[in-house]
C-alpha positions as CSV (number, residue, x, y, z in Angstrom):
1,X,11.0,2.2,-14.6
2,X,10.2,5.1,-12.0
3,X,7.8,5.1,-9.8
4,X,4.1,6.0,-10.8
5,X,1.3,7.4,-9.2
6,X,-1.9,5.2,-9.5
7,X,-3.6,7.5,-12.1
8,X,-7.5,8.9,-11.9
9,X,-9.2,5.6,-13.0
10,X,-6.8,3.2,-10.7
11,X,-7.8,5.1,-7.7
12,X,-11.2,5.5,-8.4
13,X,-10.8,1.4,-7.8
14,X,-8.6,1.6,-5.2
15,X,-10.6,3.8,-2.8
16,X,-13.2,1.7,-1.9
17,X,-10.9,-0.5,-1.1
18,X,-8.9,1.6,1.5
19,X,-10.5,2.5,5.4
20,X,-13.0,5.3,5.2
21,X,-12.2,6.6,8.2
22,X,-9.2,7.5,10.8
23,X,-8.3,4.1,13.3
24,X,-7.7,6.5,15.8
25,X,-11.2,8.3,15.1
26,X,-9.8,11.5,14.1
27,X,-10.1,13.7,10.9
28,X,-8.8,11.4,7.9
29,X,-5.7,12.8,5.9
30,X,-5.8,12.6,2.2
31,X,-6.0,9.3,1.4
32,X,-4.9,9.3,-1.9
33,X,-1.6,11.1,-1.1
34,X,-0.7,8.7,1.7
35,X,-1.2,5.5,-0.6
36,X,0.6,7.1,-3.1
37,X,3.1,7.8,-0.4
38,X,2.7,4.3,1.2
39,X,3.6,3.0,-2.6
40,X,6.4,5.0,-3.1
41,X,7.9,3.6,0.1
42,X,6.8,-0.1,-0.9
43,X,8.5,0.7,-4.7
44,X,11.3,2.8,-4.1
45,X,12.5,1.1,-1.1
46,X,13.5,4.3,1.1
47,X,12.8,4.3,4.7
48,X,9.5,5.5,6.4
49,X,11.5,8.1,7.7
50,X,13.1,9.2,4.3
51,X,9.8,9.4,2.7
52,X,8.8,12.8,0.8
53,X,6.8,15.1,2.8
54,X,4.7,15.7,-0.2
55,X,2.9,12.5,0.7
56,X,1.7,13.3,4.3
57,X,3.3,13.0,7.6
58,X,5.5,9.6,7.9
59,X,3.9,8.0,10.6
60,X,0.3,8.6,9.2
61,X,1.5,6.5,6.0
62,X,3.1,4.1,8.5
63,X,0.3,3.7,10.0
64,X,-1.7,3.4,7.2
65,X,0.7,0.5,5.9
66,X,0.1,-1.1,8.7
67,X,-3.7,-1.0,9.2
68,X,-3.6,-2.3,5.3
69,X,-1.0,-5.5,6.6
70,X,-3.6,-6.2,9.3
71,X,-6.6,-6.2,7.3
72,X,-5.1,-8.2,4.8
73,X,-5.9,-5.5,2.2
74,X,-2.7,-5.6,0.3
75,X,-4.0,-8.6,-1.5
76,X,-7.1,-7.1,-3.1
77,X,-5.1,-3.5,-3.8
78,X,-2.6,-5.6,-6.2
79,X,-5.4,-7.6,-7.7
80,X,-6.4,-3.9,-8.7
81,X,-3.4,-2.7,-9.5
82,X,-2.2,-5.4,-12.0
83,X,-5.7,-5.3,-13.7
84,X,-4.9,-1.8,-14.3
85,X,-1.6,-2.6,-15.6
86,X,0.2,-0.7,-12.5
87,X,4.0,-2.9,-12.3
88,X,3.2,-4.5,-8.8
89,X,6.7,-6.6,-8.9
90,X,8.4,-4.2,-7.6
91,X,6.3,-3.4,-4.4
92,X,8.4,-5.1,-1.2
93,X,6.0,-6.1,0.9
94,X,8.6,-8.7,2.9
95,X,8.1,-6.4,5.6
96,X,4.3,-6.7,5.7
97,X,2.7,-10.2,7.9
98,X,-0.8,-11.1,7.9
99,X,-1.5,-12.5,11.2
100,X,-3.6,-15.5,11.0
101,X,-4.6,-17.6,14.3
102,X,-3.4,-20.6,12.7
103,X,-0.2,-18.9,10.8
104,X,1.4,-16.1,9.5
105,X,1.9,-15.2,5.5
106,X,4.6,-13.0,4.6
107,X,2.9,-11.3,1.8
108,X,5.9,-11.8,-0.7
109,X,5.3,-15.0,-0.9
110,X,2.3,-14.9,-2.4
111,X,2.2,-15.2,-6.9
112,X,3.5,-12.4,-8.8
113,X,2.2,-11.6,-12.0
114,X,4.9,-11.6,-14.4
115,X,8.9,-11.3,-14.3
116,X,10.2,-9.6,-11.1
């Protein structure tokens, strides 16, 4: 299956969801094209540097991956996702840790939903 954009509805979920404004206090790109690009990355499994411009700059979607692994977002954005039927078994998110003072939780080890 290809990769696919979270469609009108899914976002309209997702947004909330996602920081309002810049970490770095500047003006915020467009958030829904660097989570789309952030999920294409997650899905397809290219590097951050391969990713398609069309998405925004690499290292804002970096950083935005990141900001979501420390927040400990990812969990709630799947819950979304797989309620709206998105395939979230193919997202890697091996990469991503949530730091916790007591431990640390890969995020693939939390349940999948389905067959992988």
């Amino acid at each position: 299956m290809p990769f696919r954009e979270p469609d009108d509805r899914l976002w309209e979920e997702l947004k909330p969801i996602l920081p309002v404004r810049s970490p770095h206090g500047g003006r915020r790109a467009d958030l829904r094209r660097l989570f789309t690009g952030v999920l294409y990355v997650l899905t397809t499994g290219v590097a951050w540097a391969d990713a398609p411009r069309c998405y925004g700059a690499k290292s804002t979607m970096h950083r935005l991956h990141l900001h979501l692994c420390r927040t400990g977002k990812y969990s709630r954005l799947v819950e979304v996702m797989r309620a709206h039927g998105y395939d979230t078994g193919r997202l890697d998110l091996s990469r991503c840790r949530v730091d916790h003072p007591d431990r640390t939780t890969r995020l693939s080890d939390w349940p999948r939903a389905g067959p992988r």
